[in-house]
Each structure stands twice: as C-alpha cells, then as structure tokens.
N, C-alpha and C positions, 0 to 999 in steps of 0.2 A: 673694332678698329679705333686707336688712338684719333681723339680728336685734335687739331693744329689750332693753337693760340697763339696771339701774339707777342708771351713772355718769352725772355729769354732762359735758356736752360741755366740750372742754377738754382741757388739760395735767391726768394724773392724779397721786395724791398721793404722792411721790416721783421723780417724772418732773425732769429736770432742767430749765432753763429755759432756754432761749437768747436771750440779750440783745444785739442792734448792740454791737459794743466804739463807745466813743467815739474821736474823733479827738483827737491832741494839741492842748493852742491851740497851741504852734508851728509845725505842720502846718495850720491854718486859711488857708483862701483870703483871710479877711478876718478883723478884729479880732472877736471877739467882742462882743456889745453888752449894754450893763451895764444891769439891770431892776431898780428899787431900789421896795419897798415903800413906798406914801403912809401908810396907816392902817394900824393893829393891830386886830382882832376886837371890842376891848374901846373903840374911839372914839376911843385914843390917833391925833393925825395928829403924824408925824415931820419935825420939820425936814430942811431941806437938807444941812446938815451932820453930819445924826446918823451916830454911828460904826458901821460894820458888825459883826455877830456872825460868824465863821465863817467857812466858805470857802464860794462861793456853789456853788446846787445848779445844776449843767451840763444844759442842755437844746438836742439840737443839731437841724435838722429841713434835709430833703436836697432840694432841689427843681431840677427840670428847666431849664436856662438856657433863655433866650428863644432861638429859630432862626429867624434869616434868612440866607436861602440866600444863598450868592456867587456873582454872576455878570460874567461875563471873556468881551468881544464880541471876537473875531479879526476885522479887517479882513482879509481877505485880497485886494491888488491887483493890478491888471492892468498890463503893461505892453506894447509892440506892436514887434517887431524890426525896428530899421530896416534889415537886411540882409534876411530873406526875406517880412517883412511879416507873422511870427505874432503873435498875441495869447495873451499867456502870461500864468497866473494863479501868485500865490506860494504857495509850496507850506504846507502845514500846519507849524507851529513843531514841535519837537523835544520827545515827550511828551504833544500836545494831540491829542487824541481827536477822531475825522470823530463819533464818536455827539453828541448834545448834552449830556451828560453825563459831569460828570470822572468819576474812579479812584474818590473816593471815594464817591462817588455808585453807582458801579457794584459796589462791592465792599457797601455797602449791600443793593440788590436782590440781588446773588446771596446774601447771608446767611439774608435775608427770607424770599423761594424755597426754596432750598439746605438752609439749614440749619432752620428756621421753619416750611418748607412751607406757606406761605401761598400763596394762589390771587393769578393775576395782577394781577387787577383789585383785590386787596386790598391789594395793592403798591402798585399806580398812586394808590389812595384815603390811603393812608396816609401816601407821600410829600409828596402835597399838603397832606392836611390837618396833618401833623408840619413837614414841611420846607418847605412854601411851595413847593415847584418842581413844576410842572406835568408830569406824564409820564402816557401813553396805558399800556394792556395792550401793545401793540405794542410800545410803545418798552420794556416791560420783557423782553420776546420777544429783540428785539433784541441789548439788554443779556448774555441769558443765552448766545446765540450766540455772543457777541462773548469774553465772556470763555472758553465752553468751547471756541474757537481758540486761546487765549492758551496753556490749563493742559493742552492736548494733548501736548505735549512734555515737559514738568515730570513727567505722569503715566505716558507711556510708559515713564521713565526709573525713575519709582517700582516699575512694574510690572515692569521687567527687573532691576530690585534685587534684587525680592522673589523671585521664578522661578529667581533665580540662587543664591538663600540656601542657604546648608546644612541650615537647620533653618526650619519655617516650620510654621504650625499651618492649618485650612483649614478653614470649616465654610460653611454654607450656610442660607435662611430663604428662605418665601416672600415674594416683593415685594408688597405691600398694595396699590401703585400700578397698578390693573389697566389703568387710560385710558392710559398712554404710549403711543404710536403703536411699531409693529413695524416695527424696521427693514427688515427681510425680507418685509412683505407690504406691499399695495395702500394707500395712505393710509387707506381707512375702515377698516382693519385696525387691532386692537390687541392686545397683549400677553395671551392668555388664561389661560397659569399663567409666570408670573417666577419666576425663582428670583435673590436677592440673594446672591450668592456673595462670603467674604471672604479674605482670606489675610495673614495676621500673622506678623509675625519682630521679635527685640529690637531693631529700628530704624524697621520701617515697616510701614501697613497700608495694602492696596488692595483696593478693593472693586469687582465688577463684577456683574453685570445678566447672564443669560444663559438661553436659553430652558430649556436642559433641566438635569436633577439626576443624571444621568448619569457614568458612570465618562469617558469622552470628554474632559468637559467636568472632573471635577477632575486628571485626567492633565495636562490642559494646563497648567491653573492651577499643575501644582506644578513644570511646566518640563519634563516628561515627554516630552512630545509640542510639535515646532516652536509647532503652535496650534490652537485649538478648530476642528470644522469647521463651516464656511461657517449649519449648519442651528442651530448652537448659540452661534455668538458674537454679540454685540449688542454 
C-alpha cells in the first residue's frame, strides 16, 4: 500500500525540469507560421501594419502524419511452351515477398511482437486501424515465421562469436512467458519453468530460452561443451 504524504503530486521543489529542447527553424520541415495579435487587453485593436515588439514566443506542436498504406499489385503471367507444351508462370521479381506484405511491414510486426510484446490479435487491430492494411492473427503468425528463417543464420553466427570470445559474462532469469509451446514435448505441452539465459562480450549479446538452470546448460553457453543436451536446449 502506497504511503500518503504531504507533497503535492508533481515535480518537487528543486527537482529539475525537463523541457522538449525545440527545433531549429532551419531544421523545420516547413516554414513556421506567423500568429500576430488583433486586440490588446485594454481594447486597443492593432493595425495591419503595426510593428512588432521582440522576438516571437516559439510554440512547436508534433503530430502523427496521415498513413495511407502502399499498395504494389504483381501481375505475375503465364506463358505456354511451344516445344513441350508447359504452362509456366513468371517467377516472383527480385526482393518481392510470396507474404502479402512488404519488409517494412514485416519488420513492423516483428517490433510490435518482439520487442512490444503485444498479443497477436493486437497486432492485426492495430495495423488496421493505424495503417489501413488489413492483416488476420495468422498472417501476423506467419510474418513472425518468416522472418525467424531469415535471422537464423545471422544469429547462429552471433552465437558462435560470443562461445568463441575470450571473455564473456553469462547470467540467467526466469522466463515470464510460461504459454510458449515446448519444443520437446506434445503440442498441448508448455514451457513449465524457462530459464532466459544471456551471454555478453564488448561486441555482442545473445540470448537464449533453455529449460534447465543447470551447470550443463551454462558449460555450453560458455563454449565449454560442443552443446547443450537434447533435454536442455530449446
């Protein structure tokens, strides 16, 4: 239970303040727009020409550009061999994703997910109603498949870095995410104690998921041992 004092809510009195620094106007996406005083307090109303006092007081305000999504339809055509009679379709351009959704779309949900940990369906809701493009829970499913084929390679190389390092620091937390499915048992199986395992060096850090807390399991991590056993890696 919150204890009750007798400050008031708020920054207290020598606390310092922290204020948005303003932008340069040089640095302005657009001109500035000049706001010039009609009347004075006192009933005076000010001509058009009246001369300014001062330098004017800056008031900047940040707001969210409008978002309409881009969308890029691939014909992709047939053509029929006149030598053995196949029907051949043109292959996907160079770049273009079989998902219905580009890089940066996908690099999107996986932050969302990923990094956010937002639930799937919060994804799919928020895409639409932010970005205007239509995606199911599934197609975020997909998405997250798609890319964790991509950074398998990228991260094995991380992780041979790190295993390989001279010096490396290694600590371990339990995983909060009890629902993840267990790789090693029956689909309606799940993860019953995780252990978040990390391993840092002045260059890189990787992070891995592993069932047990085990001497086994940090041997491996520190390059000790080939590799975790079969009951402990994930």
């Amino acid at each position: 239970r919150q204890r009750c004092t007798a400050r008031t809510p708020g920054g207290q009195p020598g606390h310092p303040g922290v204020t948005r620094p303003l932008v340069p106007v040089a640095d302005l996406p657009t001109p500035p727009v000049a706001v010039l005083p009609d009347t004075c307090p006192c009933g005076h109303t000010f001509l058009p020409d009246a001369p300014l006092a001062g330098a004017p007081y800056r008031h900047q305000v940040w707001e969210v550009p409008p978002v309409t999504p881009v969308l890029v339809e691939y014909q992709l055509h047939h053509r029929t061999c006149p030598d053995c009679g196949t029907t051949v379709r043109a292959p996907y351009p160079a770049g273009v994703p079989t998902l219905t959704l580009g890089p940066q779309a996908q690099a999107v949900i996986t932050t969302l997910t990923g990094q956010y940990h937002l639930a799937k369906r919060a994804v799919s809701r928020l895409l639409r109603d932010l970005f205007g493009i239509p995606a199911a829970a599934a197609t975020v499913c997909a998405v997250e498949q798609a890319i964790s084929r991509v950074l398998a390679e990228p991260v094995a190389a991380v992780h041979t870095a790190v295993v390989q390092a001279p010096w490396k620091h290694i600590d371990e937390s339990g995983w909060r995410q009890r629902h993840d499915p267990d790789p090693g048992q029956p689909d309606a199986e799940t993860l019953t104690r995780p252990w978040l395992w990390s391993v840092t060096t002045p260059d890189a850090t990787v992070y891995l998921i592993r069932r047990g807390r085990n001497q086994a399991v940090a041997r491996a991590l520190l390059g000790m041992e080939a590799d975790a056993t079969a009951d402990d890696a994930i």
